[in-house]
C-alpha positions in Angstrom: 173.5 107.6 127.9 173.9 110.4 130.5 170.8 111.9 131.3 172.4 115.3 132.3 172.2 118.2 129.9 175.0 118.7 127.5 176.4 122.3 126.9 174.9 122.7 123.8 171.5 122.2 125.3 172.1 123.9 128.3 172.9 126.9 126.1 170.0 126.5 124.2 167.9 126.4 127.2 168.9 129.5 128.7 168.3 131.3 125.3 165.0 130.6 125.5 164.3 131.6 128.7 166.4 134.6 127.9 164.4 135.1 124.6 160.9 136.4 126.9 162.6 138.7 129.2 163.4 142.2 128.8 166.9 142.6 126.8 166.7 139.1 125.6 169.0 138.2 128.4 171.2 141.5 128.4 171.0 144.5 131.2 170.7 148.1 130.6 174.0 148.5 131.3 174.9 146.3 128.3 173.9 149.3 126.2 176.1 152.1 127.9 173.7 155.4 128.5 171.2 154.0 125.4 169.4 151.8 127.4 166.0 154.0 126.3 166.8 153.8 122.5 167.8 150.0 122.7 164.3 149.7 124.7 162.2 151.6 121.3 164.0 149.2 119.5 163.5 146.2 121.2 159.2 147.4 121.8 159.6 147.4 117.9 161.8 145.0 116.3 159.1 141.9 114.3 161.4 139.5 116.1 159.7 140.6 119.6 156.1 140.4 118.3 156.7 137.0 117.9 157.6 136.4 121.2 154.4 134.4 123.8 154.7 135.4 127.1 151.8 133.1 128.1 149.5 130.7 126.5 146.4 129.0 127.6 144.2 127.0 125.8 141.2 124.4 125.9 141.1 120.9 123.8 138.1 120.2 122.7 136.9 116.7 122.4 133.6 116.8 119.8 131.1 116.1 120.9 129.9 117.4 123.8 126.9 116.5 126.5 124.1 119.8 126.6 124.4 119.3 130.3 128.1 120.7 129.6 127.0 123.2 127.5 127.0 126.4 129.6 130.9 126.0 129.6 130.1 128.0 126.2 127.6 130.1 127.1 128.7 134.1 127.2 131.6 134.1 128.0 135.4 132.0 127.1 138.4 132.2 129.4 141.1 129.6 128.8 143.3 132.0 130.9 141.0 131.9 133.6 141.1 128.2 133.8 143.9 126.6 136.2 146.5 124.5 134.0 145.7 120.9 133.7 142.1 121.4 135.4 139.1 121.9 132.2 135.8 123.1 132.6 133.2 120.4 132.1 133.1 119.8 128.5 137.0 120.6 127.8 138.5 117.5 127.0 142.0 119.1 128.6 143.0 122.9 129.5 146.9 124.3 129.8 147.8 128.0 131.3 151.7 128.7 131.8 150.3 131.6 134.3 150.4 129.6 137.9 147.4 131.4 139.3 144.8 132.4 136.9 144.4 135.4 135.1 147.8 136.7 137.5 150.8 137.2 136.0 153.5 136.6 138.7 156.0 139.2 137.3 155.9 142.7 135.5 155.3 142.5 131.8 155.4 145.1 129.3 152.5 143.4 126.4 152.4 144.0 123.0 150.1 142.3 122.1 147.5 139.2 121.8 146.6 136.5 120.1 143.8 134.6 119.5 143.4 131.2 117.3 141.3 128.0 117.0 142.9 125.2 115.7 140.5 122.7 113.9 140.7 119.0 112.7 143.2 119.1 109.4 140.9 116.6 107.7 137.1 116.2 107.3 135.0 113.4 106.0 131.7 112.1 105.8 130.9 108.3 106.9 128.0 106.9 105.5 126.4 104.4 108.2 123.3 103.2 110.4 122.8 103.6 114.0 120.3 102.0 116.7 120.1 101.8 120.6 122.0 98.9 121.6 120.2 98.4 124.6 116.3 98.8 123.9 114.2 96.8 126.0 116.8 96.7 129.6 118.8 94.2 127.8 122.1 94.7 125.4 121.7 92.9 121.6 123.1 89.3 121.6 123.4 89.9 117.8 124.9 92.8 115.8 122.0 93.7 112.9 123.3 93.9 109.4 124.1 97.7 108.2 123.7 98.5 104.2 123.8 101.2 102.3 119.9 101.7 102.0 116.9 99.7 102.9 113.1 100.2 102.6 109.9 100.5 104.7 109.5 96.9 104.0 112.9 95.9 105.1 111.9 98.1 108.0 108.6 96.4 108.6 109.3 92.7 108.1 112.6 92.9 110.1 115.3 91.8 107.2 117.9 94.0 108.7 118.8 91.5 111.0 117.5 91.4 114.7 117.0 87.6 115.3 115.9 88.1 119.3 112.6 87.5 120.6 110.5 90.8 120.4 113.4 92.5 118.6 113.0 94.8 115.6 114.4 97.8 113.8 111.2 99.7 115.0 112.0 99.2 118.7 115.5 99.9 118.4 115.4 102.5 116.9 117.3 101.7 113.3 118.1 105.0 111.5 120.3 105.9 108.7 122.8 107.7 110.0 125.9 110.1 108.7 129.5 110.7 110.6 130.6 113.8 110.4 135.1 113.5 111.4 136.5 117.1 111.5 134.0 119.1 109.4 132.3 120.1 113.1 135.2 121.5 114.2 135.3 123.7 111.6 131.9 124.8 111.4 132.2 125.1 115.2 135.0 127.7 114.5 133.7 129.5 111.7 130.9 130.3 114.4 133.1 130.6 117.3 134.4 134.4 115.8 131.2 135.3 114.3 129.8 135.1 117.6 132.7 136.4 120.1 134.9 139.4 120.3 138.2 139.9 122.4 137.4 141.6 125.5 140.3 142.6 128.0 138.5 143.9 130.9 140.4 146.3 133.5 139.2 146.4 137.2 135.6 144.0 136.1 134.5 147.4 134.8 136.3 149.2 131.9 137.5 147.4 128.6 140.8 148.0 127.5 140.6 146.2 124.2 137.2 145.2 122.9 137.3 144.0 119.5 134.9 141.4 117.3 137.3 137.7 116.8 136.2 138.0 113.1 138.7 141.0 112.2 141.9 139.4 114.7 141.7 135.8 115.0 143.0 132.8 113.0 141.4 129.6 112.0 144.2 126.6 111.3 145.5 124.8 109.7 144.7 126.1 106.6 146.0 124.1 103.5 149.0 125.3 101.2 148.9 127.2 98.7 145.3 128.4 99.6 143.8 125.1 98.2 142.7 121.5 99.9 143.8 118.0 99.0 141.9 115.3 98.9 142.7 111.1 99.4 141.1 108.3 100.5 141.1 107.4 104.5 140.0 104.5 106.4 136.9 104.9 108.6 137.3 102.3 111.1 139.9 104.4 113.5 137.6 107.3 113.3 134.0 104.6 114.4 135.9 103.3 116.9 136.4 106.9 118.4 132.8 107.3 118.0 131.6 104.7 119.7 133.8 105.0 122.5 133.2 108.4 123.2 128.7 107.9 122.9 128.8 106.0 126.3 130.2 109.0 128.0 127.5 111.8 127.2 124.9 110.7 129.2 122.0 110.2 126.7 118.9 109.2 127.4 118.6 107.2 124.6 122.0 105.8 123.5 123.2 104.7 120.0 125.9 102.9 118.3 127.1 103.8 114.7 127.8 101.0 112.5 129.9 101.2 109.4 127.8 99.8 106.1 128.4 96.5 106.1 126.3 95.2 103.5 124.8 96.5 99.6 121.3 96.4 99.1 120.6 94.8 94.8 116.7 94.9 95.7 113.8 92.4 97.2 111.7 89.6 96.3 108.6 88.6 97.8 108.8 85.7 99.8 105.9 83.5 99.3 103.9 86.3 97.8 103.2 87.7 101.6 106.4 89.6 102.3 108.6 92.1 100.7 112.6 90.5 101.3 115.1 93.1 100.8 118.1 91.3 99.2 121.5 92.1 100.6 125.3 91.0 99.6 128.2 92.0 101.7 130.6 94.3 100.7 133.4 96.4 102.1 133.6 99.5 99.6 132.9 102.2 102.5 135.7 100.8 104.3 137.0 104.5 103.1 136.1 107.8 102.4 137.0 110.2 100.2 138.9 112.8 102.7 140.0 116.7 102.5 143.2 117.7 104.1 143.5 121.5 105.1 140.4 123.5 103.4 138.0 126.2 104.5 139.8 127.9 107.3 141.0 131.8 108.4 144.3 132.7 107.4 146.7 135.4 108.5 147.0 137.5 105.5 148.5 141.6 105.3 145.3 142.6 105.5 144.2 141.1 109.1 145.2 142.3 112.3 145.8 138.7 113.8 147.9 139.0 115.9 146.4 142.4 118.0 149.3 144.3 118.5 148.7 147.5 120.6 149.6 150.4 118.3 151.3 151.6 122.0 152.7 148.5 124.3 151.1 148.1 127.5 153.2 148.0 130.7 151.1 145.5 133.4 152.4 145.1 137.0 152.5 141.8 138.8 149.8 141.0 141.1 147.0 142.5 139.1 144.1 139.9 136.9 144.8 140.3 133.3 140.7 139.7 133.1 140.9 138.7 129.2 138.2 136.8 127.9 136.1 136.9 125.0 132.6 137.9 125.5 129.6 137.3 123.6 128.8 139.4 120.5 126.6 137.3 118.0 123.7 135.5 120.0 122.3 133.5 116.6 126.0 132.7 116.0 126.6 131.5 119.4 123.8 129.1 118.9 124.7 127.3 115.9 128.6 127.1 117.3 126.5 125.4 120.1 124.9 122.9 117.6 127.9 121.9 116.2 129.2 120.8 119.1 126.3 119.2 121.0 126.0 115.8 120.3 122.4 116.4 119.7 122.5 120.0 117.9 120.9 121.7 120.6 122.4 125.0 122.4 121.7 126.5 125.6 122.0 123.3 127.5 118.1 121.9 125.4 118.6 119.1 123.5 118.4 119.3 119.6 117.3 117.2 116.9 120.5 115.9 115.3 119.9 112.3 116.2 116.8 111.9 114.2 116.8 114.8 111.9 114.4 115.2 109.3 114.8 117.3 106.1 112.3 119.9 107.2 110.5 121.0 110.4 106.7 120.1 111.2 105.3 122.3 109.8 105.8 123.2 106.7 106.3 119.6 105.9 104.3 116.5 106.8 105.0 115.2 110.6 107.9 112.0 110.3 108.4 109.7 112.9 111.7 108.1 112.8 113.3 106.9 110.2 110.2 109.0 108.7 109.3 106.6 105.3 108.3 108.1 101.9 104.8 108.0 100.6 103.9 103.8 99.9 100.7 102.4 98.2 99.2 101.4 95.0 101.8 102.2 91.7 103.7 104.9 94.2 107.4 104.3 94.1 107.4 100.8 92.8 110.6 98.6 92.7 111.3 95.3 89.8 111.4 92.5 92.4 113.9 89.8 91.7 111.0 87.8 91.9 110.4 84.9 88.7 108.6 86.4 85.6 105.3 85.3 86.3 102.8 83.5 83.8 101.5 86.8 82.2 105.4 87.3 81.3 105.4 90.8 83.5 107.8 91.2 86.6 106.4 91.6 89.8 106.8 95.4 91.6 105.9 96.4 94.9 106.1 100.2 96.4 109.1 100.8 98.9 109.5 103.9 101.2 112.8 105.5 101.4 113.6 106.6 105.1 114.1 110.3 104.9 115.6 111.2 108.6 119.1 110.9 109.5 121.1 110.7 112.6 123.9 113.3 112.7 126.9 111.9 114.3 129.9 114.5 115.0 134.0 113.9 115.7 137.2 115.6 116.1 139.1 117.5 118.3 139.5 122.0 118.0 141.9 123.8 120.4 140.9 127.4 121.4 144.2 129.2 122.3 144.8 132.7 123.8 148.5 134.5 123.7 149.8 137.0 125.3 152.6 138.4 123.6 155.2 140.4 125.2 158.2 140.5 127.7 158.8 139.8 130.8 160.7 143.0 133.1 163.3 141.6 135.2 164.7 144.2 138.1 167.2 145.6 136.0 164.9 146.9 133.1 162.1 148.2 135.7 164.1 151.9 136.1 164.1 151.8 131.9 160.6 150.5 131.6 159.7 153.5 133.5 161.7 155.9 131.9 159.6 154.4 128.7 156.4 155.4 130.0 157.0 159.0 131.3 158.3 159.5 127.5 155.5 158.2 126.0 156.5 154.8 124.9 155.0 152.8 127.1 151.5 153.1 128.6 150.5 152.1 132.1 146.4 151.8 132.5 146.9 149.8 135.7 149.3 152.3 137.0 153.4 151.6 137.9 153.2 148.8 140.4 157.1 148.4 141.9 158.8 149.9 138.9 161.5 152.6 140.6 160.8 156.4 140.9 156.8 155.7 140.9 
């Protein structure tokens, strides 16, 4: 097959790079002596405030080291980021401007646009986690992973750690939950509480300040303003975990396993020691997952996308300087949790790899997996031991761990649009025309537009 173009796509090609200049394509003189009328028109018609004159944006892999963190500290610029070269902690970055924040031709901007695009499914995976390297050396053996186990499956090591010197204790064994996609969103939800749009002019003057909560989007959001649910394999998602974990530099690293076995209860072994009793199952191969849900939708009632109640003519060669800027510190910080891999902000680590139901005080001090109340007729379980001669089962107290390591996943996009056209030489004597009537307004003055 030829690998030239064929005219069809040729045609199609040129259309679209007709479709973001001034007069889709066409010169003044294609509209005889209306060239100003066709211009009103053009300024107004829905077709052109639709049109993206440039687009930057930032992937975001979840989640993040807090060395990175300052990348989302008080201020966001995807356009100020050179295409294809992120910020530490942006998994990738794209800007169709080739110099940052600099147009490289006239524009006449209607508008802007600003979304974040979240995971389109969410899930919780229900698993343990433990340092796989505790004590200098990696684990020969993988420990066993179920669904729940007690301070005395803790304590006499039936979790599975055969090495020498080798327990749950010293590495660390904690419940732990995966979060897939549901950070993203919270992360968003944040994100425009705590930012507004803020197009600065010259470093000193803002030309458009406004709060993200009234103009920006949060997608997808599911049909028919509802969320579906089905049942997703977990395995794909782990793997992602686990692979990323190396990468974030903690001091103490983990590994999430998927529950591999169910716990039916314990005997006691000998009468000495409390045996949890385990049988393997696969049923959390799968969770239960929503497609779409909680998001912000473009309705009639939102101004998303900003357009300028009067278009904004901007000259080549000068910084379009459009950011967003902080404008809700306590949101800021928990759109930091949500992406820190250990739920701190401000670059200080947080607690969501060993985090406990309440904070010390009010509630009693856990260390981890921090164990319920155990002693004398306190939480007692029916062992699976023999009745004994008395005819009465035999029940011993187990603790419940009560602290859970938070693990996070998924990727959000943060995208900035301009939305305009682009002036090619022909229009420039129009476009000025446009702003000494009114039409057009030039806060950066007329650059090389004719008669200026």
């Amino acid at each position: 097959m030829s690998a030239a173009l064929d005219t069809s796509q040729i045609e199609r090609l040129k259309l679209g790079q007709a479709k973001k200049v001034m007069g889709f394509g066409a010169p003044p003189q294609f509209f005889n002596s209306d060239a100003g009328k066709a211009l009103a028109q053009i300024l107004t018609a829905p077709a052109s405030r639709g049109i993206i004159a440039e687009s930057a944006q930032w992937d975001i892999v979840f989640p993040i080291a807090d060395a990175n963190m300052a990348t989302f500290g008080k201020t966001l610029a995807p356009f100020s980021t050179p295409d294809g070269q992120p910020p530490a902690g942006v998994f990738n970055s794209s800007n169709t401007l080739s110099a940052p924040q600099m147009p490289s031709s006239d524009m006449v901007i209607l508008g802007v646009r600003t979304r974040v695009l979240v995971e389109p499914e969410s899930r919780l995976i229900r698993g343990n986690a433990f340092n796989p390297t505790a004590g200098g050396a990696p684990l020969v053996s993988t420990p066993n992973s179920p669904d729940v186990f007690s301070s005395n499956d803790f304590a006499n090591n039936t979790l599975g750690f055969p090495e020498e010197g080798v327990t749950a204790a010293t590495q660390g064994y904690i419940p732990a939950e995966f979060l897939w996609g549901t950070p993203t969103w919270r992360f968003a939800y944040q994100l425009i509480k705590a930012y507004q749009l803020d197009w600065r002019m010259q470093h000193q003057d803002s030309l458009v300040k406004e709060p993200l909560v009234s103009i920006a989007t949060v997608e997808p959001f599911a049909e028919a303003m509802a969320a579906g649910t089905s049942f997703t394999s977990n395995i794909d998602r782990i793997r992602v975990l686990n692979d990323r974990t190396p990468t974030l530099g903690l001091a103490t690293p983990f590994v999430f396993e998927p529950i591999t076995h169910k716990r039916l209860g314990s005997f006691n072994a000998g009468g000495a020691t409390n045996t949890g009793v385990f049988t393997p199952t696969r049923e959390e191969d799968g969770s239960p997952t929503v497609f779409g849900g909680i998001g912000v939708p473009e309705d009639e009632q939102q101004a998303s996308p900003l357009i300028f109640p009067v278009p904004i003519y901007w000259p080549s060669g000068q910084p379009f300087g459009l950011q967003l800027s902080i404008y809700n510190e306590d949101a800021q910080a928990e759109m930091q949790r949500w992406l820190s891999v250990t739920g701190g902000n401000g670059g200080a680590a947080g607690n969501d790899l060993a985090l406990a139901p309440w904070a010390s005080p009010p509630g009693p001090a856990l260390a981890s997996p921090g164990f319920t109340t155990t002693g004398a007729g306190i939480a007692d379980e029916l062992t699976l031991d023999p009745v004994g001669g008395a005819g009465l089962p035999t029940a011993i107290s187990q603790g419940s761990p009560l602290m859970r390591l938070l693990a996070k996943g998924g990727v959000a996009v943060l995208q900035m649009d301009i939305i305009g056209l682009r002036i090619p030489q022909s229009w420039k004597a129009t476009v000025y025309q446009g702003i000494q009537n009114g039409l057009i307004q030039a806060p950066m003055g007329f650059g090389t537009l004719p008669g200026s």
